[in-house]
Backbone as XML, in Angstrom:
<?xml version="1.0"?>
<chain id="A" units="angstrom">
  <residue number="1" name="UNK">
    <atom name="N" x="-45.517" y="3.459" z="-37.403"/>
    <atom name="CA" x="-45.689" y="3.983" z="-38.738"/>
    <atom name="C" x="-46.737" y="5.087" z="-38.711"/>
  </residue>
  <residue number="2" name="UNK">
    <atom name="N" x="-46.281" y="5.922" z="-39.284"/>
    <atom name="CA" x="-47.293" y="7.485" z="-39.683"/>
    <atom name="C" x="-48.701" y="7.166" z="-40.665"/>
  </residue>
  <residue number="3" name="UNK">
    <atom name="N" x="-49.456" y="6.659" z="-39.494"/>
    <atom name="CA" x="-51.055" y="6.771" z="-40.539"/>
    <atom name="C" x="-51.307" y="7.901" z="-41.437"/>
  </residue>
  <residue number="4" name="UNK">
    <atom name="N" x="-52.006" y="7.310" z="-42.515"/>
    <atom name="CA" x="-52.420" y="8.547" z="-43.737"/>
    <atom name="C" x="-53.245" y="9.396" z="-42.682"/>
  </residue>
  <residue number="5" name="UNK">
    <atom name="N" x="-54.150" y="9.111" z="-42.002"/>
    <atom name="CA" x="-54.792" y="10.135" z="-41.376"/>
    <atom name="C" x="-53.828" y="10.872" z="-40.512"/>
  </residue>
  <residue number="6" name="UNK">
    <atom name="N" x="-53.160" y="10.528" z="-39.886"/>
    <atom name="CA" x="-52.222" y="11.263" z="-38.902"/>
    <atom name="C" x="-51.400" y="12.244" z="-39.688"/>
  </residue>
  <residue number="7" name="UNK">
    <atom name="N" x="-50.532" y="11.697" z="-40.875"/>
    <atom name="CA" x="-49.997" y="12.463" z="-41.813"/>
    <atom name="C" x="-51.110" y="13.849" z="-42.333"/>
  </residue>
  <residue number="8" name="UNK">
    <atom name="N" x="-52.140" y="13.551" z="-42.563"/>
    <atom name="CA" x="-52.867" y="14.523" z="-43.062"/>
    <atom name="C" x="-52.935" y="15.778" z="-41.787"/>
  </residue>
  <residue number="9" name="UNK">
    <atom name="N" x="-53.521" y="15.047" z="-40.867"/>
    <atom name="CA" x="-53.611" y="15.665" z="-39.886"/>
    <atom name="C" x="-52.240" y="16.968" z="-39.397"/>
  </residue>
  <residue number="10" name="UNK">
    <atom name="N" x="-51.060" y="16.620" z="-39.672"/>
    <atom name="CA" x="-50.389" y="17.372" z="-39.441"/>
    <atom name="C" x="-49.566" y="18.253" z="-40.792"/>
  </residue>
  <residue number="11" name="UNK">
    <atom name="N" x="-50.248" y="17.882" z="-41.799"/>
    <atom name="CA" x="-50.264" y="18.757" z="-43.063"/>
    <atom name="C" x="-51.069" y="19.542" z="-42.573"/>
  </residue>
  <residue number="12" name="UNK">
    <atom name="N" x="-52.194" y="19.296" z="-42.361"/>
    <atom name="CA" x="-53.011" y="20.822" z="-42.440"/>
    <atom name="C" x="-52.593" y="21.855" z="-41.068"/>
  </residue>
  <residue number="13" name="UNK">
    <atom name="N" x="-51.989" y="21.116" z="-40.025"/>
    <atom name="CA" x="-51.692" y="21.924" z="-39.020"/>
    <atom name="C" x="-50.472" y="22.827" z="-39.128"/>
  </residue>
  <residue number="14" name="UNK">
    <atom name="N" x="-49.158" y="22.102" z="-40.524"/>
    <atom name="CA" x="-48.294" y="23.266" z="-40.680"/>
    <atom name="C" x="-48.363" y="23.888" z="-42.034"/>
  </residue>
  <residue number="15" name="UNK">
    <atom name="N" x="-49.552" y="23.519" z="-42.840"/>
    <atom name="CA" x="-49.635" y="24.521" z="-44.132"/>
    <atom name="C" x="-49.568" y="25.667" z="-43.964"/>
  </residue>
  <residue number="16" name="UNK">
    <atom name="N" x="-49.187" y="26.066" z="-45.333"/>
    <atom name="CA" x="-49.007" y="27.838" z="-45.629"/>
    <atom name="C" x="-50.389" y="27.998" z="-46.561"/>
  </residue>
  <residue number="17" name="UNK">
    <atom name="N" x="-50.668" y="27.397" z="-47.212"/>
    <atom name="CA" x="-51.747" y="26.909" z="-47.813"/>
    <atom name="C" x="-52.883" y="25.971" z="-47.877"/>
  </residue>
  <residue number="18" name="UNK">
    <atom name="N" x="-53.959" y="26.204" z="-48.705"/>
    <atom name="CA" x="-54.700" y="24.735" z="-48.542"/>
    <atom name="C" x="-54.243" y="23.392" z="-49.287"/>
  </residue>
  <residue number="19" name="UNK">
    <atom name="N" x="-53.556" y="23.812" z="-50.320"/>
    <atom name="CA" x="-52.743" y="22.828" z="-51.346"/>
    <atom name="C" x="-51.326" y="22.125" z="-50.946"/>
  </residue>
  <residue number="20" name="UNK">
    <atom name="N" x="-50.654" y="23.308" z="-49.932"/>
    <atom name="CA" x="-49.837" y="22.810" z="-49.475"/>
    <atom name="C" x="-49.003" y="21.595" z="-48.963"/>
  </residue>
  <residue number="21" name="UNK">
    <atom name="N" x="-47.922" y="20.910" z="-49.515"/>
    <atom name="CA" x="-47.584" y="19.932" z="-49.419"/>
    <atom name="C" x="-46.203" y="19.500" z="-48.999"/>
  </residue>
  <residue number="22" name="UNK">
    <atom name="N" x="-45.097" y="20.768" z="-49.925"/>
    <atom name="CA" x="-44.465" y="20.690" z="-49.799"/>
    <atom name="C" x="-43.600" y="21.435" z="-50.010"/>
  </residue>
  <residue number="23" name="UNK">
    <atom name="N" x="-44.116" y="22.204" z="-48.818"/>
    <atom name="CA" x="-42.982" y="23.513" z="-47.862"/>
    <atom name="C" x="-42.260" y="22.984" z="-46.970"/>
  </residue>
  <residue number="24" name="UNK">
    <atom name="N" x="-41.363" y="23.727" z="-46.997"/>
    <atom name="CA" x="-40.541" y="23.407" z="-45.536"/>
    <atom name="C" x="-41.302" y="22.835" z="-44.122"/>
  </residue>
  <residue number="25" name="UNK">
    <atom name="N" x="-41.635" y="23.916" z="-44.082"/>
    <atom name="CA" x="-42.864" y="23.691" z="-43.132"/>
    <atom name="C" x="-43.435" y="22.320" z="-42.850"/>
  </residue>
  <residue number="26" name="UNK">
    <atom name="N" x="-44.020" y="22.008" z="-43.633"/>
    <atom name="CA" x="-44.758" y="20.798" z="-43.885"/>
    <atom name="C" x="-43.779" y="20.043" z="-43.591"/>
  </residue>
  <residue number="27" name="UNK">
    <atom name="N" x="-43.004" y="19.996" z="-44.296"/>
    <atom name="CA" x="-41.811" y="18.732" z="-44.419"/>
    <atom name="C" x="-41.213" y="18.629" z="-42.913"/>
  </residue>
  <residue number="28" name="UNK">
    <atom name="N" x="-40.693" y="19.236" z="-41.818"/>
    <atom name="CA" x="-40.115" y="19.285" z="-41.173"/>
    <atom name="C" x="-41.708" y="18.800" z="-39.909"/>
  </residue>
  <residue number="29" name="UNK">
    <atom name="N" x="-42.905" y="19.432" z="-40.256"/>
    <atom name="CA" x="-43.565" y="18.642" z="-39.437"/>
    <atom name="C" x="-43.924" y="17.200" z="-39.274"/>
  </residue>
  <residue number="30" name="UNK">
    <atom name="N" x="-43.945" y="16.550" z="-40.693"/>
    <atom name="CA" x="-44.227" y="15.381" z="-40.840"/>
    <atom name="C" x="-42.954" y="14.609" z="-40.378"/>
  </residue>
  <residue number="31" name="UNK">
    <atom name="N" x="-41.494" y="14.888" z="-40.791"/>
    <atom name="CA" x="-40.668" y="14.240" z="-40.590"/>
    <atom name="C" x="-40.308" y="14.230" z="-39.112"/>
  </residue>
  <residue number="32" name="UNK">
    <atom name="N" x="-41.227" y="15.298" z="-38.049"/>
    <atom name="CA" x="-40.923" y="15.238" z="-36.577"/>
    <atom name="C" x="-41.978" y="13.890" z="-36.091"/>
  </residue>
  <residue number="33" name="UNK">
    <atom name="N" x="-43.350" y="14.295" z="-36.830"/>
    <atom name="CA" x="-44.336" y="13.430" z="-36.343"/>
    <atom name="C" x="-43.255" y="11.698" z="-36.518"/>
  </residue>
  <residue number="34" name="UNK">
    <atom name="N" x="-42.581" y="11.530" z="-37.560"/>
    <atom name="CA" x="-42.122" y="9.946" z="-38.069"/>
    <atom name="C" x="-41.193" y="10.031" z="-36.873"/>
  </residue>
  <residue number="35" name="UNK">
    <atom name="N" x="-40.222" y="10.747" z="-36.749"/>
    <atom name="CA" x="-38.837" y="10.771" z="-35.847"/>
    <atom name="C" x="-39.723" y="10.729" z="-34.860"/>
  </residue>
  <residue number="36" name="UNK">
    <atom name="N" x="-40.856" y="11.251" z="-33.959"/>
    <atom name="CA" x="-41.380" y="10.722" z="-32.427"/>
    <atom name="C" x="-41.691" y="9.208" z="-32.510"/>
  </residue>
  <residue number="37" name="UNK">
    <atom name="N" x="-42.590" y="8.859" z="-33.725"/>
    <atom name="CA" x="-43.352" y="7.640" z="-33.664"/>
    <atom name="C" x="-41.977" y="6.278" z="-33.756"/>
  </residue>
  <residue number="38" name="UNK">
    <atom name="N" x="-40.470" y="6.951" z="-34.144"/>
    <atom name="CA" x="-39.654" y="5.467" z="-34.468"/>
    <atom name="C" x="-39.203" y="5.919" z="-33.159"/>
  </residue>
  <residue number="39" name="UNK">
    <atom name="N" x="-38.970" y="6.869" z="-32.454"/>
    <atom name="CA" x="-38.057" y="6.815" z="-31.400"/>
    <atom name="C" x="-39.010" y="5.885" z="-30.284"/>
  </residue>
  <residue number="40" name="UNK">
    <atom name="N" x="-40.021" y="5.980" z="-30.221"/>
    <atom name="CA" x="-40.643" y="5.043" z="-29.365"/>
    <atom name="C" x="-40.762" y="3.813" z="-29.806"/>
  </residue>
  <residue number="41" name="UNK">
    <atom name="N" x="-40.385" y="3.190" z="-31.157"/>
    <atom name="CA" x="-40.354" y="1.835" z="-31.382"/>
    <atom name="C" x="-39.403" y="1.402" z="-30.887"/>
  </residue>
  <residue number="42" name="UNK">
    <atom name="N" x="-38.081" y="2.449" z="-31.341"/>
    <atom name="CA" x="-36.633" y="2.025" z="-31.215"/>
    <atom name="C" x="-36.612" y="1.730" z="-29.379"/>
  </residue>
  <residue number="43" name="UNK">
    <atom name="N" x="-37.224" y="2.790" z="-28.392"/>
    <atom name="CA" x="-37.475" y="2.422" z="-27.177"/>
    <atom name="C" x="-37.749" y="0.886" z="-26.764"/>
  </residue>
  <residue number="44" name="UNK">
    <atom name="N" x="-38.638" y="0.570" z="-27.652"/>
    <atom name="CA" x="-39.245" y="-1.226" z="-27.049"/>
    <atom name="C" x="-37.712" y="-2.198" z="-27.802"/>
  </residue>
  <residue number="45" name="UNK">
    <atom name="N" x="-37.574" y="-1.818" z="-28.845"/>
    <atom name="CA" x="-36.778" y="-2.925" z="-29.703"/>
    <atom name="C" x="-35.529" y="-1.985" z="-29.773"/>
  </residue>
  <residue number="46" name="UNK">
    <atom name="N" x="-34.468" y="-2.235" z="-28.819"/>
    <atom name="CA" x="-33.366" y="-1.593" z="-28.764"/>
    <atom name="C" x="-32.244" y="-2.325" z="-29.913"/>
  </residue>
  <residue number="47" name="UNK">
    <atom name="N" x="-32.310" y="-3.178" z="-30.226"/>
    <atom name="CA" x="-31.432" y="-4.068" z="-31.511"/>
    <atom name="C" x="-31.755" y="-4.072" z="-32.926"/>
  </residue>
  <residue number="48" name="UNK">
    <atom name="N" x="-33.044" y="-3.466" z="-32.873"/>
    <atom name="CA" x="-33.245" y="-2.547" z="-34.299"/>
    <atom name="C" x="-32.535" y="-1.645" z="-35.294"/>
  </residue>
  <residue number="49" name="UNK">
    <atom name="N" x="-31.100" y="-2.198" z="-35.648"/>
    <atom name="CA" x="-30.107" y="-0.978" z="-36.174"/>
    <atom name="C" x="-30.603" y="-0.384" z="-37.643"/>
  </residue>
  <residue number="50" name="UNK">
    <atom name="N" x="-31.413" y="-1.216" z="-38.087"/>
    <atom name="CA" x="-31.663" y="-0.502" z="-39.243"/>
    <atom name="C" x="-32.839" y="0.162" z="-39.066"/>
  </residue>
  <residue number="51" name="UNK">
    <atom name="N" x="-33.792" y="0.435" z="-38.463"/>
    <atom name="CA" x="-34.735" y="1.464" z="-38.345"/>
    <atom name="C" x="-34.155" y="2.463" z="-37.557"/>
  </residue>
  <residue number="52" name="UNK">
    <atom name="N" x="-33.016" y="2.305" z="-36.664"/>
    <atom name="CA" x="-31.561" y="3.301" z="-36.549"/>
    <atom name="C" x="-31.351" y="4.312" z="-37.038"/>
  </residue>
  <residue number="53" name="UNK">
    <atom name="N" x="-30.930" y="3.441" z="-38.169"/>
    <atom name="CA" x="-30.153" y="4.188" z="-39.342"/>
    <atom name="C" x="-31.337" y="5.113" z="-39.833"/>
  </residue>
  <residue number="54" name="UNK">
    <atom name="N" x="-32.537" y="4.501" z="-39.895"/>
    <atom name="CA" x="-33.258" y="4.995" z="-40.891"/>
    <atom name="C" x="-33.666" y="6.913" z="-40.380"/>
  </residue>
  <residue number="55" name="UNK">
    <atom name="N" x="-33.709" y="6.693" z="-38.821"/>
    <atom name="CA" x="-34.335" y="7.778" z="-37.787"/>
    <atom name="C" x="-32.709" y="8.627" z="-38.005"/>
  </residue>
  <residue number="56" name="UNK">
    <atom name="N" x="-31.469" y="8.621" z="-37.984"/>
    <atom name="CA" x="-30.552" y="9.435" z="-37.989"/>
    <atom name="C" x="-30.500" y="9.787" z="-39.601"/>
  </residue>
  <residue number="57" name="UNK">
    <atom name="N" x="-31.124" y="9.280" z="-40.572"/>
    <atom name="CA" x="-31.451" y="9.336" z="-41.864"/>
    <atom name="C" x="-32.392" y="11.085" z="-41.393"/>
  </residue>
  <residue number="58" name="UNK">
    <atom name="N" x="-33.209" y="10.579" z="-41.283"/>
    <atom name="CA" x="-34.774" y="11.419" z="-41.037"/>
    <atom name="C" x="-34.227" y="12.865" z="-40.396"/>
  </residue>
  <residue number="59" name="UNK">
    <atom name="N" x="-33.488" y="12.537" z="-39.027"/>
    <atom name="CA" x="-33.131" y="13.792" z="-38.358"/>
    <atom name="C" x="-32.339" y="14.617" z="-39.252"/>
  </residue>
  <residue number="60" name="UNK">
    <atom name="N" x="-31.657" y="13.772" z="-39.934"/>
    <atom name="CA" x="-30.346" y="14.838" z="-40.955"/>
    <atom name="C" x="-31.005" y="15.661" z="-41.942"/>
  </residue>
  <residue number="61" name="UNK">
    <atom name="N" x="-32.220" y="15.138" z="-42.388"/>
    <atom name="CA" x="-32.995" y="15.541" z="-43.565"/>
    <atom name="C" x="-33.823" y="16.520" z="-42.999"/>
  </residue>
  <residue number="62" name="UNK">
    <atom name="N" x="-34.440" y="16.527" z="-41.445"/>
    <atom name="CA" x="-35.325" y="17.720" z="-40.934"/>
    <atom name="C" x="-34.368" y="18.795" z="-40.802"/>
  </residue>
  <residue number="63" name="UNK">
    <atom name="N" x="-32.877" y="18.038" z="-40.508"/>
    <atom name="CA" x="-31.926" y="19.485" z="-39.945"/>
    <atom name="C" x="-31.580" y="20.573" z="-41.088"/>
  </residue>
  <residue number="64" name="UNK">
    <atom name="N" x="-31.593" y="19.313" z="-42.570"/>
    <atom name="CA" x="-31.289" y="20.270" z="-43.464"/>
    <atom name="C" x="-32.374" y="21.137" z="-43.697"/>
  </residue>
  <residue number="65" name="UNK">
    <atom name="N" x="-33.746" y="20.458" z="-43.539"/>
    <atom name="CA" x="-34.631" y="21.977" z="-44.095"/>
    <atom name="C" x="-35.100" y="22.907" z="-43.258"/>
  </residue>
  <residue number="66" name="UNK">
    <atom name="N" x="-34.638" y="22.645" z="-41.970"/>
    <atom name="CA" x="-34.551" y="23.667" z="-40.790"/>
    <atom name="C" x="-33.679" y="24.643" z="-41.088"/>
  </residue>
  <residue number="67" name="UNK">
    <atom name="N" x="-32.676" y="23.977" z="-41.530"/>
    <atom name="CA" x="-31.323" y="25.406" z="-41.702"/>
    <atom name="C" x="-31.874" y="25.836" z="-43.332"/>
  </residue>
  <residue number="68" name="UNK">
    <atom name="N" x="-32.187" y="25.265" z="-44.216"/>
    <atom name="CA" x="-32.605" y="26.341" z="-45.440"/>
    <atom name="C" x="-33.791" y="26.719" z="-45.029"/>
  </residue>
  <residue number="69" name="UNK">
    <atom name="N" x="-34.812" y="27.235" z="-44.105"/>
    <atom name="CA" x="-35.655" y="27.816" z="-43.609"/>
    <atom name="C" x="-35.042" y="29.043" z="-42.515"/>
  </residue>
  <residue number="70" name="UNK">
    <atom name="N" x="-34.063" y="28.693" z="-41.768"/>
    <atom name="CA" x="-33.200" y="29.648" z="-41.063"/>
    <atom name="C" x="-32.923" y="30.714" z="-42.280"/>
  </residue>
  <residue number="71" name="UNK">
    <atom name="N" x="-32.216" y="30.338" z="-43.589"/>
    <atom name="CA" x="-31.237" y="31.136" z="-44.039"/>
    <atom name="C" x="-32.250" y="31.484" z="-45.237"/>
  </residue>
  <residue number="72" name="UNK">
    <atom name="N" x="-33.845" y="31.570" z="-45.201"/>
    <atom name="CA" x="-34.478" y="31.890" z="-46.259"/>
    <atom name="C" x="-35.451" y="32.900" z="-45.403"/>
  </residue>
  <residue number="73" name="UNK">
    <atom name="N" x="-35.834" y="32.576" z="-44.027"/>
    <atom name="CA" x="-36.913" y="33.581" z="-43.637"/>
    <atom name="C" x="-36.697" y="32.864" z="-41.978"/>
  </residue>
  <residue number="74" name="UNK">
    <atom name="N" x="-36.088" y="33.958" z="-41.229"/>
    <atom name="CA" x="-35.616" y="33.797" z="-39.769"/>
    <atom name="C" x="-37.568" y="33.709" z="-39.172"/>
  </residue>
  <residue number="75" name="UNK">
    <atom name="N" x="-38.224" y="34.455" z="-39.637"/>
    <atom name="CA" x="-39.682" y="34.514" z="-38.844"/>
    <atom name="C" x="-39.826" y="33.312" z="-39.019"/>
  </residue>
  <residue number="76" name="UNK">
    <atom name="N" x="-40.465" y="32.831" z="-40.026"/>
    <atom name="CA" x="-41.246" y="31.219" z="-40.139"/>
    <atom name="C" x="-40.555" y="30.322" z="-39.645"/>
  </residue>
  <residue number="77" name="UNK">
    <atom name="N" x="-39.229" y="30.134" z="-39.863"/>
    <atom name="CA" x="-38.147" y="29.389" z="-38.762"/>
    <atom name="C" x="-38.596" y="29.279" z="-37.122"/>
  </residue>
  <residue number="78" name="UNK">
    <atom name="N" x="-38.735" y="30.498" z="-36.886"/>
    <atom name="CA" x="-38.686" y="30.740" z="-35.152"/>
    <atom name="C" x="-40.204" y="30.301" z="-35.330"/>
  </residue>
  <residue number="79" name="UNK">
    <atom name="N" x="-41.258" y="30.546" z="-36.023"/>
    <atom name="CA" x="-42.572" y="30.184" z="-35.919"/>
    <atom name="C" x="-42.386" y="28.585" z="-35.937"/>
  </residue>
  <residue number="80" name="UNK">
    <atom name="N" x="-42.103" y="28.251" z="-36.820"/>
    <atom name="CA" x="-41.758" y="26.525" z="-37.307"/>
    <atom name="C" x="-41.493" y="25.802" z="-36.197"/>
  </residue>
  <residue number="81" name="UNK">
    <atom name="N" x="-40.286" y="26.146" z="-35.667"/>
    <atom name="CA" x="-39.617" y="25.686" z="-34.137"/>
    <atom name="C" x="-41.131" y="25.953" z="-32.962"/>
  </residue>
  <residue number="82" name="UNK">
    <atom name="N" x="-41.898" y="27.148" z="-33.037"/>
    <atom name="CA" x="-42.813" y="26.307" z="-31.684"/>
    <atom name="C" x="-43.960" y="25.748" z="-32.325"/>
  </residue>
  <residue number="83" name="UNK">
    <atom name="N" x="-44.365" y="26.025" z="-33.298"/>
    <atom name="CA" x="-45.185" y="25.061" z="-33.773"/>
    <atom name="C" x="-44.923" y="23.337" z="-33.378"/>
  </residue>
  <residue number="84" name="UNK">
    <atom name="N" x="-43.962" y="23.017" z="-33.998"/>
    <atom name="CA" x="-43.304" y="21.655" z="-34.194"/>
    <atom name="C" x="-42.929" y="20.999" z="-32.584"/>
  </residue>
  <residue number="85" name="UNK">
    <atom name="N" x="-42.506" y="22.233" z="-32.061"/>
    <atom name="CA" x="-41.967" y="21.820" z="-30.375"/>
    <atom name="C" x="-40.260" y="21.512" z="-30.431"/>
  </residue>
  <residue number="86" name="UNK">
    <atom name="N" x="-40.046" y="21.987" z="-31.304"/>
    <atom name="CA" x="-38.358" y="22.092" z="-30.768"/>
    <atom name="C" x="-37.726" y="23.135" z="-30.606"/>
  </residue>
  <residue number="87" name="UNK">
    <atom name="N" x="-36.813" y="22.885" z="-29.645"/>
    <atom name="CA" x="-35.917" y="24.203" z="-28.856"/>
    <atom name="C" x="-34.569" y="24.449" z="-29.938"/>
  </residue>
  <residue number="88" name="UNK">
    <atom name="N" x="-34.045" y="25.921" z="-30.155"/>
    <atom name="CA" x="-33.543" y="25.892" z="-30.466"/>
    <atom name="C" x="-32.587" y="27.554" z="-29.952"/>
  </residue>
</chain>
């Protein structure tokens, strides 16, 4: 589970702002930080289908605001992607 401090921690590392909360940006970092922290649960407890579900939940929801960040501003996209650490 994503500690409040950890969560914070990676708000301020993809703000556009100091208020910032909820940009793309933001959103797609926090929802990478959750998608690392279940994929290593799901690692120990392989019969876990509903925290499963929940992580192919999560990925669908980063993919969508990856692609309305693609099709709103190609820079912050390509910035977003190495910030965050995914290849694309």
């Amino acid at each position: 589970m994503l500690t409040k401090r950890k969560k914070t921690a990676t708000i301020k590392e993809a703000a556009v702002h100091d208020k910032d909360t909820g940009s793309p940006e933001v959103q797609v970092a926090v929802l990478s930080k959750r998608i690392d922290e279940l994929t290593q649960h799901l690692k120990k407890h392989l019969k876990d289908k509903h925290s499963r579900r929940g992580l192919l939940q999560m990925v669908a929801d980063r993919r969508t605001h990856l692609k309305y960040l693609e099709t709103k501003d190609k820079k912050r996209y390509a910035a977003l992607l190495k910030k965050v650490g995914l290849k694309k």
